[in-house]
N, CA, C and O atoms as a GROMACS GRO file, in nm:
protein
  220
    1UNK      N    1  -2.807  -0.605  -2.567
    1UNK     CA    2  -2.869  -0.713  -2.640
    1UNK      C    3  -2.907  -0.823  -2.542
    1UNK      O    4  -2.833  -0.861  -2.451
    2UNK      N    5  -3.056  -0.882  -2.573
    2UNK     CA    6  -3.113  -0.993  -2.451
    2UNK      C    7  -2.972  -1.104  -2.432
    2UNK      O    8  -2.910  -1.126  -2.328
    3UNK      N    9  -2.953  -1.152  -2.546
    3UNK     CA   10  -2.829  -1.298  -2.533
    3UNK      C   11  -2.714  -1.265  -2.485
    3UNK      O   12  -2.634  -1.359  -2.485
    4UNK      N   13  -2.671  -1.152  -2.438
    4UNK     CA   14  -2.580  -1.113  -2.320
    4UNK      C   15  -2.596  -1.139  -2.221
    4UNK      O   16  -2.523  -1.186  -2.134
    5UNK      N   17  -2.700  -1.109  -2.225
    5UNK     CA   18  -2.737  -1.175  -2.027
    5UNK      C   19  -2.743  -1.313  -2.041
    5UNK      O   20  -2.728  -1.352  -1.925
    6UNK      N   21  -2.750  -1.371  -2.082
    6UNK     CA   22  -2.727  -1.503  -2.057
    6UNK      C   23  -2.606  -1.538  -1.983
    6UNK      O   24  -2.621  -1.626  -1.899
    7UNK      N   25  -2.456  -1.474  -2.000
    7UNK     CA   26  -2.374  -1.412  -1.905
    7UNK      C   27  -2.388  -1.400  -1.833
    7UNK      O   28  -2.349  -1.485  -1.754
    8UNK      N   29  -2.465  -1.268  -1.778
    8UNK     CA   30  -2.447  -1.206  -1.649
    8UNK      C   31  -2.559  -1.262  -1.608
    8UNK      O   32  -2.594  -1.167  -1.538
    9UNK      N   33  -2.669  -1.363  -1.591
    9UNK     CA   34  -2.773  -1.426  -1.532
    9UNK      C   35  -2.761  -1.513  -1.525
    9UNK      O   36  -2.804  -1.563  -1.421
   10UNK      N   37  -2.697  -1.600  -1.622
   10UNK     CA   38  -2.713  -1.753  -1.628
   10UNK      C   39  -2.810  -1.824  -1.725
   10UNK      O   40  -2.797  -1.926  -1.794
   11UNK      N   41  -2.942  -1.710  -1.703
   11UNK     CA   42  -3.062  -1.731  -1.759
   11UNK      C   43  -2.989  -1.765  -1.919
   11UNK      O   44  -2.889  -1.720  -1.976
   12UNK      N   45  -3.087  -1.859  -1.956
   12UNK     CA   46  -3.043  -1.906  -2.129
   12UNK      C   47  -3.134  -1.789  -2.158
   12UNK      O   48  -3.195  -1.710  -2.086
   13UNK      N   49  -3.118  -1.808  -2.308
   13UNK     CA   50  -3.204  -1.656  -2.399
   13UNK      C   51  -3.189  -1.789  -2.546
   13UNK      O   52  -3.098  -1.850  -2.601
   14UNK      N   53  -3.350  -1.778  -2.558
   14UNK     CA   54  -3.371  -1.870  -2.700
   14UNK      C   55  -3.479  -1.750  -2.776
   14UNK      O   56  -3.557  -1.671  -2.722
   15UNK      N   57  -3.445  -1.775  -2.934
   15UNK     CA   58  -3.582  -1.693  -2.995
   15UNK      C   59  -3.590  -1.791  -3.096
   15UNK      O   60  -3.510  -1.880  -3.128
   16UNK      N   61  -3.707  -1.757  -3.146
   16UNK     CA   62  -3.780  -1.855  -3.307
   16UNK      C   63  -3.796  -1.737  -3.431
   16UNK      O   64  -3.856  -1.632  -3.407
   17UNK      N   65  -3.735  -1.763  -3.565
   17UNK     CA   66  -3.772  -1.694  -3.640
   17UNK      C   67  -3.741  -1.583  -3.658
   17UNK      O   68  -3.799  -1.509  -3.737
   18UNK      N   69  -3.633  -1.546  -3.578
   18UNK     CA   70  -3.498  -1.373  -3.571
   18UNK      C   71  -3.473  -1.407  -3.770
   18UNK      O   72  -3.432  -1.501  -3.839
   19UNK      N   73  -3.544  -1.222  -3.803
   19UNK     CA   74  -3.496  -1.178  -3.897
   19UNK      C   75  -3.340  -1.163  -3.921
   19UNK      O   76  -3.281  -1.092  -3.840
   20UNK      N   77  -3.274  -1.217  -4.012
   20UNK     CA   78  -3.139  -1.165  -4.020
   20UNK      C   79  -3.132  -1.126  -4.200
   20UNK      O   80  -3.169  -1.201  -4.291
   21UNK      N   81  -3.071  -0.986  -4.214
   21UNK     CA   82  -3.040  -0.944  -4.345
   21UNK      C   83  -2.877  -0.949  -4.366
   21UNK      O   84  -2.801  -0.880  -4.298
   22UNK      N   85  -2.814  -1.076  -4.511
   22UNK     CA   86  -2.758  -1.104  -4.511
   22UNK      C   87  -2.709  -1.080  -4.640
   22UNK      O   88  -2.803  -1.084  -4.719
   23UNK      N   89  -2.575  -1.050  -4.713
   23UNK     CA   90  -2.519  -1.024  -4.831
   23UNK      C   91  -2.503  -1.171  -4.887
   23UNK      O   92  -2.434  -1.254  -4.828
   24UNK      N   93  -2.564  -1.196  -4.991
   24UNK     CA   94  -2.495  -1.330  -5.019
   24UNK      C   95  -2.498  -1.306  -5.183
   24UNK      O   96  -2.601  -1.274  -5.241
   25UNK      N   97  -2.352  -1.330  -5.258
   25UNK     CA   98  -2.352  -1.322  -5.400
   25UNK      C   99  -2.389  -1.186  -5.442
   25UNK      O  100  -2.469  -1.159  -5.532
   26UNK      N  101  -2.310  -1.085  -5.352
   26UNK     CA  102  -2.390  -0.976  -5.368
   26UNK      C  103  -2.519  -0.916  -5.378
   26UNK      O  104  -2.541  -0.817  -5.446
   27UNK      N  105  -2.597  -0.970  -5.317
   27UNK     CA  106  -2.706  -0.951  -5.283
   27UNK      C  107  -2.781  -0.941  -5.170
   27UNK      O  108  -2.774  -1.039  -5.096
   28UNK      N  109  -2.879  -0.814  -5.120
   28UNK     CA  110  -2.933  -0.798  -4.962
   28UNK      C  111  -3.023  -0.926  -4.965
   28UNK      O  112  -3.125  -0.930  -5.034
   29UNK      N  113  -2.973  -1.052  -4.872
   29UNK     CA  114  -3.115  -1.169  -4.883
   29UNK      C  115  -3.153  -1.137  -4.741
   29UNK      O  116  -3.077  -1.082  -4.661
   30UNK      N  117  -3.335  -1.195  -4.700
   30UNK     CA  118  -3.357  -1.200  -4.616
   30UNK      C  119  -3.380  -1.340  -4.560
   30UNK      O  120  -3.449  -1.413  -4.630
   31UNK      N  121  -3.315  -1.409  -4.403
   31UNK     CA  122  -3.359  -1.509  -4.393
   31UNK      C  123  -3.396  -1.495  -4.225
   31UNK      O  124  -3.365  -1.400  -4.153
   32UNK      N  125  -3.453  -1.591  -4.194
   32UNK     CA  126  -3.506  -1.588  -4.047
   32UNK      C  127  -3.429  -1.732  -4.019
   32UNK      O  128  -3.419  -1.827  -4.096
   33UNK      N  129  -3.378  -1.718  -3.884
   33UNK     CA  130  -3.315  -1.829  -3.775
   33UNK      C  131  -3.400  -1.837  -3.657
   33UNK      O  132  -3.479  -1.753  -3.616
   34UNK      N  133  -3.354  -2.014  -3.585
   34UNK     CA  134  -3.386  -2.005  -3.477
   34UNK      C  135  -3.241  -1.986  -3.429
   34UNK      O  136  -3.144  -2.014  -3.500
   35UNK      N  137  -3.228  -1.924  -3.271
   35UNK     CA  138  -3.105  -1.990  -3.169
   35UNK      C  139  -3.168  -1.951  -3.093
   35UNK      O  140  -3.278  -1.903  -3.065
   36UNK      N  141  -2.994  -2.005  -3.031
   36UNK     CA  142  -3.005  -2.000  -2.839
   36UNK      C  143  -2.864  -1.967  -2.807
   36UNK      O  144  -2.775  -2.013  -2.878
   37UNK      N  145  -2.838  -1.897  -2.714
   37UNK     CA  146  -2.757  -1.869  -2.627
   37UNK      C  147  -2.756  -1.875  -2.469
   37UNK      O  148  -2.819  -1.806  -2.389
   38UNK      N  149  -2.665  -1.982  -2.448
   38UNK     CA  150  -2.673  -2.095  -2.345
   38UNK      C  151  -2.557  -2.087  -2.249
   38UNK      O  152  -2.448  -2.105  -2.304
   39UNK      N  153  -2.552  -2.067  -2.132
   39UNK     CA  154  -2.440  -2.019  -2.025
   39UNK      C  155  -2.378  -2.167  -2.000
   39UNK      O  156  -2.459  -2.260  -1.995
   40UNK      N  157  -2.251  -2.191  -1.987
   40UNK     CA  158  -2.173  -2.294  -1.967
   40UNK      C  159  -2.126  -2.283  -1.835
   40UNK      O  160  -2.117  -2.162  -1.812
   41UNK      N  161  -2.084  -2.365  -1.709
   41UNK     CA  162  -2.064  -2.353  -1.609
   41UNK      C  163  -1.953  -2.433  -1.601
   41UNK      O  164  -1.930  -2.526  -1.679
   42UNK      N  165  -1.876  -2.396  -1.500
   42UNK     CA  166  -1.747  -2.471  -1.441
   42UNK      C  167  -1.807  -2.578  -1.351
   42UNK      O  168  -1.928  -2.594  -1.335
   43UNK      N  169  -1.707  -2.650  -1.293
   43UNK     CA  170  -1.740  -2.722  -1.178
   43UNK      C  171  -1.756  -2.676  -1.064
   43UNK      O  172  -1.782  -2.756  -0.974
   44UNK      N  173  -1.742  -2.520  -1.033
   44UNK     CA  174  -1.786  -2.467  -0.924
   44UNK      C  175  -1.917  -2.384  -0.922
   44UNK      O  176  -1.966  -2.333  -0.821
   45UNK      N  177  -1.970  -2.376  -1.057
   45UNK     CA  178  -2.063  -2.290  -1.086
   45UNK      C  179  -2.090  -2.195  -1.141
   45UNK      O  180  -2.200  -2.146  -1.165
   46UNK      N  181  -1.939  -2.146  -1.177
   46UNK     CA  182  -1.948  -1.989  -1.242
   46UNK      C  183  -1.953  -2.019  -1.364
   46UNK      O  184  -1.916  -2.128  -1.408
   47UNK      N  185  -2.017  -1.891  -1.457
   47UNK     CA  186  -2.057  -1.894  -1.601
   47UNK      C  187  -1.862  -1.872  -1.666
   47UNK      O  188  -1.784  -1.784  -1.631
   48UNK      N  189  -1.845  -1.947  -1.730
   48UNK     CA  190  -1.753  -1.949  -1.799
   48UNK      C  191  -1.720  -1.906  -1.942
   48UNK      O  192  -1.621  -1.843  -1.977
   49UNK      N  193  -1.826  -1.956  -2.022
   49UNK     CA  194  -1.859  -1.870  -2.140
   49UNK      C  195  -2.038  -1.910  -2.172
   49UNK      O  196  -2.128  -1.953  -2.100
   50UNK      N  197  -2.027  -1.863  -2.338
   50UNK     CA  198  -2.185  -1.894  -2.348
   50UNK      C  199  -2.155  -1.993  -2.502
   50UNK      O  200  -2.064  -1.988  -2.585
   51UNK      N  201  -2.280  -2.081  -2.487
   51UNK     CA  202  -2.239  -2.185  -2.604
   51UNK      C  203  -2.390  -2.110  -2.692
   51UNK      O  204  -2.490  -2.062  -2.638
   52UNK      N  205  -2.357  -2.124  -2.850
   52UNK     CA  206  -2.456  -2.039  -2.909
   52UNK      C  207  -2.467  -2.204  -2.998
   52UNK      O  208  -2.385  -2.295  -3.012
   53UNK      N  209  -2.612  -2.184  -3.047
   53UNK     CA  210  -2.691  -2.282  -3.154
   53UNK      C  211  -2.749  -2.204  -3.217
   53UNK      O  212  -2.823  -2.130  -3.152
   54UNK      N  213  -2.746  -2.190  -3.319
   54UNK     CA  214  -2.819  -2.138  -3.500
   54UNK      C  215  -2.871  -2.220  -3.555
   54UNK      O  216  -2.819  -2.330  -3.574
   55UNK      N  217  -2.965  -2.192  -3.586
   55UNK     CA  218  -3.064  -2.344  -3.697
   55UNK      C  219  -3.119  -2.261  -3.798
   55UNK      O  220  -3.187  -2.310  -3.888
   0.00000   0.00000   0.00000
């Protein structure tokens, strides 16, 4: 999956408008998101984890 590498690159990974099919009230709904998945760094530089945003 692209937002993994954001990990192993550093490189951020953003998309607009990702289909997601979701159960809600028992029901298949469809909705579209934006995010991002965003590499966090230490004070020495290394990727430490990744910070995610959903809108």
């Amino acid at each position: 999956m692209k937002h993994y590498g954001a990990l192993k690159t550093g490189i951020p990974f953003h998309t607009k408008n990702k289909r997601v099919d979701l159960v809600k009230d028992g029901e298949n709904k469809v909705y579209y998101f934006n995010y991002s998945f965003i590499p966090l760094r230490d004070s020495e530089g290394n990727i430490i984890r990744r910070m995610e945003l959903n809108l």
